[in-house]
Backbone as CSV, one residue per row, in Angstrom:
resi,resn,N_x,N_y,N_z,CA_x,CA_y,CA_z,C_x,C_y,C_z
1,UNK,89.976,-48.015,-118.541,90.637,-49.236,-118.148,91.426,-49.082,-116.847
2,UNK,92.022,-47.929,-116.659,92.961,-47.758,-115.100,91.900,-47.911,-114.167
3,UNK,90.709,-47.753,-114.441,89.718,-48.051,-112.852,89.219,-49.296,-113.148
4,UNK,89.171,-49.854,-114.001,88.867,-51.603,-113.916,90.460,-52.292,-113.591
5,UNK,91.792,-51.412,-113.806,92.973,-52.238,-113.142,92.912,-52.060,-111.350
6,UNK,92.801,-50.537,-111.048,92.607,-50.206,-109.706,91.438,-50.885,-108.657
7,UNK,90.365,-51.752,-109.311,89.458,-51.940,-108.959,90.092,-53.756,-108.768
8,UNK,90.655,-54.301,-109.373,91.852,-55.227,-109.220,92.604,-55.310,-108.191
9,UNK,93.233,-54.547,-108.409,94.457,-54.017,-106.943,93.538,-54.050,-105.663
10,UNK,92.839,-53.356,-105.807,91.525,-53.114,-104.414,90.999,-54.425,-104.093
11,UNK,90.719,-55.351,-105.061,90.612,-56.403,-104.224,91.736,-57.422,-104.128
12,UNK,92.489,-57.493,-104.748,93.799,-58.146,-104.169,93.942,-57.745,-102.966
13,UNK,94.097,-56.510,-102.699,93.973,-55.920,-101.462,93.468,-56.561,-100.228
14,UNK,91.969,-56.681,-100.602,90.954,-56.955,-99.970,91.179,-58.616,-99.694
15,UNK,91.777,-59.693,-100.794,92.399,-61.060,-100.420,91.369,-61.495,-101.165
16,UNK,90.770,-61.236,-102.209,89.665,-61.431,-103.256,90.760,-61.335,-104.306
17,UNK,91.421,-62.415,-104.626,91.945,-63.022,-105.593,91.650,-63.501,-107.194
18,UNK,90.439,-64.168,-106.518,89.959,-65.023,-107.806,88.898,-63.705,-108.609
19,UNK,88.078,-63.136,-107.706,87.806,-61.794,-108.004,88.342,-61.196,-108.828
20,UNK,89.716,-60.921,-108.517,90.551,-59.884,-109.559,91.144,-60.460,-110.574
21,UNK,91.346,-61.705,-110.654,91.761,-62.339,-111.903,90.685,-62.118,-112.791
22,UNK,89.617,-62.066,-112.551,88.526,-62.000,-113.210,89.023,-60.637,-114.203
23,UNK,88.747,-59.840,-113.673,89.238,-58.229,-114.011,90.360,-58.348,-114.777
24,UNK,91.133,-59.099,-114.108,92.892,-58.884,-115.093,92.628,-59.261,-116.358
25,UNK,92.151,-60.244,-116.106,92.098,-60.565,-117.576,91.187,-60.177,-118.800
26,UNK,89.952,-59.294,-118.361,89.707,-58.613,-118.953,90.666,-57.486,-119.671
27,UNK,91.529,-57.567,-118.653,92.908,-56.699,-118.973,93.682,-56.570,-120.033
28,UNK,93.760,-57.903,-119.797,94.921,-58.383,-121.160,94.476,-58.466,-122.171
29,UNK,93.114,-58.538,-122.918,92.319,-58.559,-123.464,92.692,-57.310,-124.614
30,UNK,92.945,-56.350,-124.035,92.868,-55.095,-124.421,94.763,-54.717,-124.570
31,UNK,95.031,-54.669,-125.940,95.906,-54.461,-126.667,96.894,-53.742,-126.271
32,UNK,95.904,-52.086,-125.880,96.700,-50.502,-125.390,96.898,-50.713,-124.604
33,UNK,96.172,-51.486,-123.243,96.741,-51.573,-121.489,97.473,-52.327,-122.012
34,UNK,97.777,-54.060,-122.664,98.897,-54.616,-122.410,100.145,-53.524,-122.677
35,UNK,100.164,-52.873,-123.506,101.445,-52.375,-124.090,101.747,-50.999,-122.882
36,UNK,101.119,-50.436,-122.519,101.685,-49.321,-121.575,101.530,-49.747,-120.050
37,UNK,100.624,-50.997,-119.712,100.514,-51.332,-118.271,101.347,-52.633,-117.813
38,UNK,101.774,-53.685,-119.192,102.039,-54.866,-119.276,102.346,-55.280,-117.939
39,UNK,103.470,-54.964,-117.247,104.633,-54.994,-116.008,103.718,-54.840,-115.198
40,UNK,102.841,-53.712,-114.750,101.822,-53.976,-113.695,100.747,-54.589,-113.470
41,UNK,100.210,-55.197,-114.764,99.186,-56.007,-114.945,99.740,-57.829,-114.717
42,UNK,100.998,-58.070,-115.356,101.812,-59.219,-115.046,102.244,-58.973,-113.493
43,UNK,102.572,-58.027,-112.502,103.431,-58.037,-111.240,101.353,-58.783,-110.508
44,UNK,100.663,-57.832,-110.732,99.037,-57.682,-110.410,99.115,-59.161,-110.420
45,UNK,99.048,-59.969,-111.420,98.696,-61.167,-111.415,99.459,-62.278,-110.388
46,UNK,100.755,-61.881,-110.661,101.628,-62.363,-109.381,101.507,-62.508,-108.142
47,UNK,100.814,-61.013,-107.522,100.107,-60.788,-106.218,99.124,-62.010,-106.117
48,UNK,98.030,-62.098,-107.439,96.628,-62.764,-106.807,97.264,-64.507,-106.968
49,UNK,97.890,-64.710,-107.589,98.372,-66.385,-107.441,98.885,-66.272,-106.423
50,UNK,99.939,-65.743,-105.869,100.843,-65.684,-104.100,99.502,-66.093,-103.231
51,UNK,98.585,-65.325,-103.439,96.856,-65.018,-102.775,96.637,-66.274,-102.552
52,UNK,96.550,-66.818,-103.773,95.655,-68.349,-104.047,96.491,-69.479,-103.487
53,UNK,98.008,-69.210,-103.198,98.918,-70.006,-102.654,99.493,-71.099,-104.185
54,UNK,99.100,-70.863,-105.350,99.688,-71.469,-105.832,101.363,-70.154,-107.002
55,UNK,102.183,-71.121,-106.353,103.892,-70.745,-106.194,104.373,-70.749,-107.850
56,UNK,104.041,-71.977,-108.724,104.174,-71.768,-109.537,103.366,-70.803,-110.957
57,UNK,102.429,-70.385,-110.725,101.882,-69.364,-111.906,102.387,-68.356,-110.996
58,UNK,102.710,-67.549,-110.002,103.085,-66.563,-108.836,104.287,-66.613,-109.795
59,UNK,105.381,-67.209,-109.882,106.739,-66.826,-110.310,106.411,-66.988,-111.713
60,UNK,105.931,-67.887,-112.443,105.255,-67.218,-113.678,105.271,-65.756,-113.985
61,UNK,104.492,-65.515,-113.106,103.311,-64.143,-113.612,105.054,-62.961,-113.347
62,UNK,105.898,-63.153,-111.796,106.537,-61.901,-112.252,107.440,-61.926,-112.614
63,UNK,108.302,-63.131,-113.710,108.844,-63.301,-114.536,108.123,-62.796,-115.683
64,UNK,107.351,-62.992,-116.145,106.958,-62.294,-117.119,106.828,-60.428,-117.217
65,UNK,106.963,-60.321,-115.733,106.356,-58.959,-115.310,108.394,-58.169,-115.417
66,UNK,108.845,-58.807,-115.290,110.423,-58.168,-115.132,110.720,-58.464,-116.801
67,UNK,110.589,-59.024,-117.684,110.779,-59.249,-118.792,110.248,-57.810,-119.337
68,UNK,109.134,-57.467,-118.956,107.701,-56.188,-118.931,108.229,-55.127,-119.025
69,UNK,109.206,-54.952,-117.858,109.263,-53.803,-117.458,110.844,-52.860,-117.615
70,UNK,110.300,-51.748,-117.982,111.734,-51.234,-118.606,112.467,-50.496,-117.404
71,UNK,112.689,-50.413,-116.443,113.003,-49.948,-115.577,114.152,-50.869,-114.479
72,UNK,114.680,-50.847,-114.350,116.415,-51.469,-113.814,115.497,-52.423,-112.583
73,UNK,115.558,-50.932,-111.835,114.854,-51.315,-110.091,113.781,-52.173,-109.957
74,UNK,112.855,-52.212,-110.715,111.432,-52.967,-110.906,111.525,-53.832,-111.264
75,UNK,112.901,-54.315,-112.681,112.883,-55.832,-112.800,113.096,-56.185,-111.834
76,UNK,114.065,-56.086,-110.981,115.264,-56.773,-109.574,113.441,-57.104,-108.518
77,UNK,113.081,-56.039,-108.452,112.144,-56.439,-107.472,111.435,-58.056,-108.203
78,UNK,110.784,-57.729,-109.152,110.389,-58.695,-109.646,111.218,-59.762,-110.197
79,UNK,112.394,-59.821,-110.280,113.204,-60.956,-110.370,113.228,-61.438,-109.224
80,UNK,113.135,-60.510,-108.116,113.393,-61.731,-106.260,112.178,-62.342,-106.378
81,UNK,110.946,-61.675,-106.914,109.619,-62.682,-106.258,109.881,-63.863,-107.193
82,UNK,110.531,-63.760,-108.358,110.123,-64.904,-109.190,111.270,-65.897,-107.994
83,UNK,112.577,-65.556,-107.867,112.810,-66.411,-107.138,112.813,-67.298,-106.157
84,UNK,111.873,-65.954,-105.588,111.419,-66.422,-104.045,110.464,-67.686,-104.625
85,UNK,109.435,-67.898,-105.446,108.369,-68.412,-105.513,108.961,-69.948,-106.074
86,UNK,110.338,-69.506,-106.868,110.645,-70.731,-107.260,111.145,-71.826,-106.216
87,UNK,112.028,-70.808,-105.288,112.522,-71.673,-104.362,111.415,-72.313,-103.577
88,UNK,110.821,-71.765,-103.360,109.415,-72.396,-102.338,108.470,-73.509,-103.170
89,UNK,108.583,-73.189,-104.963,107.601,-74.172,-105.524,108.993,-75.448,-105.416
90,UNK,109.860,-75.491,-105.416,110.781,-76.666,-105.135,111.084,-77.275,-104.064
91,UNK,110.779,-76.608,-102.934,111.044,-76.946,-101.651,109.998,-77.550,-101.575
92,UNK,108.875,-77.215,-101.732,107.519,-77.774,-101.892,107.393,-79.188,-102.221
93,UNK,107.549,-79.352,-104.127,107.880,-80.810,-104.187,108.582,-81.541,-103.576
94,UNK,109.841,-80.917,-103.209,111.113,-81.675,-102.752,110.511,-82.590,-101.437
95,UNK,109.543,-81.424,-100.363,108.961,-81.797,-98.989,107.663,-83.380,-99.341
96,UNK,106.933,-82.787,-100.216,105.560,-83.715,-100.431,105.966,-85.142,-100.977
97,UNK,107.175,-85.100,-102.142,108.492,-86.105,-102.169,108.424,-86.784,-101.290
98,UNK,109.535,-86.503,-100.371,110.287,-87.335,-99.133,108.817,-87.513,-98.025
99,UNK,107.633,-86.820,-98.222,106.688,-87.300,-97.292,106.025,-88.842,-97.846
100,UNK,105.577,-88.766,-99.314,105.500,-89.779,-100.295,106.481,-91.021,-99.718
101,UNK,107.592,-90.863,-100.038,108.374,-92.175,-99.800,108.780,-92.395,-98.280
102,UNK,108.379,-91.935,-97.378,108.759,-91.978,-95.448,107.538,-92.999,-95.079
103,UNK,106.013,-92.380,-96.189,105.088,-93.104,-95.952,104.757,-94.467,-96.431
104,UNK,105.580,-94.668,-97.129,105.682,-96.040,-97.524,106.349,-97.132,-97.246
């Protein structure tokens, strides 16, 4: 299973997104990776939505991934992306909003 996660990463990498979701979720699938990979398989998924440009499953995915992960430093990282993603999925509506009603 670590070379079907690495093979993930590689194309996230690569900006083959939808690609690696494919893979992830074969991921999750599997009981033993959720439980010892959870946090990197949830941060993984985070990466490929950021990819796809959609903001809200992105702060999804590494909220779930800091919940994941037992390690101090790694939540914090993954607590900023969730924030980052939130602020931007709100700024977002907030913008498409006020474009909605300017145009009318």
């Amino acid at each position: 299973m670590t070379a079907l996660f690495e093979k993930a990463e590689e194309l996230i990498d690569k900006g083959k997104a939808k690609e690696a979701l494919v893979l992830l979720n074969e991921l999750v699938e599997d009981d033993e990776v959720k439980k010892n990979k959870g946090a990197q398989i949830a941060e993984t998924f985070g990466r490929a939505f950021r990819i796809m440009g959609d903001a809200k499953r992105a702060a999804a995915a590494y909220l779930d991934a800091a919940f994941k992960d037992k390690y101090l430093r790694s939540q914090r990282w993954h607590l900023s992306s969730y924030f980052f993603f939130i602020a931007l999925f709100a700024r977002y509506r907030y913008s498409s909003a006020l474009r909605r009603t300017c145009l009318l």
